[in-house]
N, C-alpha and C positions, 0 to 999 in steps of 0.2 A: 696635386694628386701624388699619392706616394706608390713608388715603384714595390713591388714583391721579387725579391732577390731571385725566385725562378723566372723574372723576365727577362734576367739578363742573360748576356752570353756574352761569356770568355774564351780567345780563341787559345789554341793550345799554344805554351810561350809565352802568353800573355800573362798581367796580372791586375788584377784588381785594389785600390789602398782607401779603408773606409777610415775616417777619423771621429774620434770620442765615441765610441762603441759604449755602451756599458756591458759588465761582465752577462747579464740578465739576454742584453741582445744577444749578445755573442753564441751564450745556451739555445737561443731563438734560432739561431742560425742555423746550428751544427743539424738542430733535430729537420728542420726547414731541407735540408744540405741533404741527411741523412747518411747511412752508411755505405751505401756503394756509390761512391762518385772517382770522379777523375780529378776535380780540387785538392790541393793541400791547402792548410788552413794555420795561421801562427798571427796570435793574438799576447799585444801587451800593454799594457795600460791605455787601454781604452783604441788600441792603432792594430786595425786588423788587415791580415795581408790574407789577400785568396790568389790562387795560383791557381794555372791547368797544365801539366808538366807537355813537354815534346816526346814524341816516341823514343828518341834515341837517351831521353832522360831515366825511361822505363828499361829500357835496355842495361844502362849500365847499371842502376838500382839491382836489377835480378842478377845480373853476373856477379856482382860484389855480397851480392846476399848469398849466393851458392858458394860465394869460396870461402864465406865466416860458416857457413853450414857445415861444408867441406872440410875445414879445418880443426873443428870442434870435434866433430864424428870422428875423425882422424886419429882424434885425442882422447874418445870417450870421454868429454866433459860433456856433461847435462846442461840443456840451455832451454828458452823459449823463444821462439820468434814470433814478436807482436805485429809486425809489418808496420805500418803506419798509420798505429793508435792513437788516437787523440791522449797528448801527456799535458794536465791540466790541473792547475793549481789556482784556485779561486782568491785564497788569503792573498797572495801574494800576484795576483792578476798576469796569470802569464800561462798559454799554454801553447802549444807548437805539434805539427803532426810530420816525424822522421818521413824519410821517404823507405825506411826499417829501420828496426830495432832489435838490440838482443838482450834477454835477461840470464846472464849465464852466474856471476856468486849468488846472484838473486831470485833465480830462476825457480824454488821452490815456494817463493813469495807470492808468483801469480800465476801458480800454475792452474786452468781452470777459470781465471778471470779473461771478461773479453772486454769490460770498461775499464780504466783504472783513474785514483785518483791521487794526486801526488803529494796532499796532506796528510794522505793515511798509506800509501804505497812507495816502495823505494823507486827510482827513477832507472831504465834501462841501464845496464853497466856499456853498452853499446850502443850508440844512434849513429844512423848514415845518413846524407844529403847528399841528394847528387847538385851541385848548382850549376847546372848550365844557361838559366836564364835569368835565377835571381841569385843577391846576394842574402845567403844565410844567415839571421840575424844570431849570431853566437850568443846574447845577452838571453833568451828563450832560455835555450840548455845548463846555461851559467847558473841564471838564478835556479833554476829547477835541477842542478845539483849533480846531472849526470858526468859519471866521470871519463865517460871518455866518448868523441865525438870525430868519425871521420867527416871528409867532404872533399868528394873530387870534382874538380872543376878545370879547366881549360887542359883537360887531356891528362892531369896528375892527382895521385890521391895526397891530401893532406889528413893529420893525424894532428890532433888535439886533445890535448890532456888536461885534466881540471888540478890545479894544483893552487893552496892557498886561497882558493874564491876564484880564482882567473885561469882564464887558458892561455896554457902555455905550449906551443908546437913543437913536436915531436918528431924523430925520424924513425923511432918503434914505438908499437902498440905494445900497454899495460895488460891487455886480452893476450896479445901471443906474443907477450916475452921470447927471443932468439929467434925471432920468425922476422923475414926483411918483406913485411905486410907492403908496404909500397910500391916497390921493384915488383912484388908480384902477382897487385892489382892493376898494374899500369902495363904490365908485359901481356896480362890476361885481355886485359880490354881491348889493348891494338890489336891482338890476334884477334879476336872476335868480330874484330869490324873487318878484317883483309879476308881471314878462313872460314867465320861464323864459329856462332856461342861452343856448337857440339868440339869441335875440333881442340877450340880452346880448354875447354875444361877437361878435356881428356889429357891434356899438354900440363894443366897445371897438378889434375889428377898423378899423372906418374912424377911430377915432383915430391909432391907429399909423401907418394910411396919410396920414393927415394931415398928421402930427409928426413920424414918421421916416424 
């Protein structure tokens, strides 16, 4: 008897790991899945990972998407925020859903798109991962070309740069050049969990007005 992927159930934190998928399932799945779920989903050669994030995982996802929001508006750069679109590449069997994304040199590329496809579309100039329960498989975003990829995990943001075909770790972000993007995603998030979100972003708000 064959199970139907809506019989299961994944508790939050947990994760799901299916082997030899083909690309065809995979399409089976997502439409199966559909577009408002709580899963992330990152698929590569035939090895598909489903995830159901933790609250405190959503938490830091939104504070760190407000302060690249925040920082951009600050700057009057034009961007899009995809949130976590499925970014999928068929030819090269790999596609991976950010827990956000941002398309800011590229941003006129999808403006208006709510699918996108990575054989014919340029890949996010920004993807975030919060990994508090899994490990982000960086080979996803590698092959599929995005250049730059943060990921906070055990309470620090890390900042990854696509350089030569591989990532290389960083201490600044290529998005905000003379901005210390680390120190004041990690300062933002502590205060958030001691004073709550409001407090903090008003804390990092009048830096920005300070600084930029």
């Amino acid at each position: 008897m064959l199970l139907e992927l809506r019989q299961l159930r994944i508790q939050p934190g947990q994760q799901l790991l299916l082997e030899e998928v083909s690309w065809q399932q995979f399409e089976n799945i997502l439409t199966e899945l559909g577009e408002h779920r709580a899963a992330r989903l990152s698929y590569s050669n035939g090895r598909l990972e489903i995830m159901v994030p933790l609250p405190e995982h959503e938490k830091a996802k939104e504070m760190i998407g407000d302060i690249v929001k925040i920082l951009l508006e600050a700057q009057q750069i034009a961007f899009e925020s995809l949130g976590s679109t499925t970014l999928k590449n068929e030819r090269m069997t790999q596609a991976v859903e950010p827990d956000t994304c941002f398309y800011i040199q590229n941003q006129a590329a999808v403006i208006g798109k709510n699918r996108l496809d990575m054989s014919i579309d340029p890949p996010p100039d920004l993807a975030i991962e919060i990994d508090l329960t899994s490990r982000t498989q960086l080979d996803n975003y590698r092959i599929l070309g995005v250049p730059e990829l943060w990921r906070y995990r055990q309470q620090e943001l890390q900042i990854h740069i696509l350089q030569g075909g591989q990532y290389v770790e960083s201490n600044s972000s290529s998005a905000f050049p003379g901005i210390p993007i680390i120190e004041l995603v990690n300062r933002a998030i502590r205060q958030s969990q001691v004073s709550g979100r409001t407090q903090a972003i008003q804390v990092f708000r009048s830096w920005v007005r300070e600084n930029l």
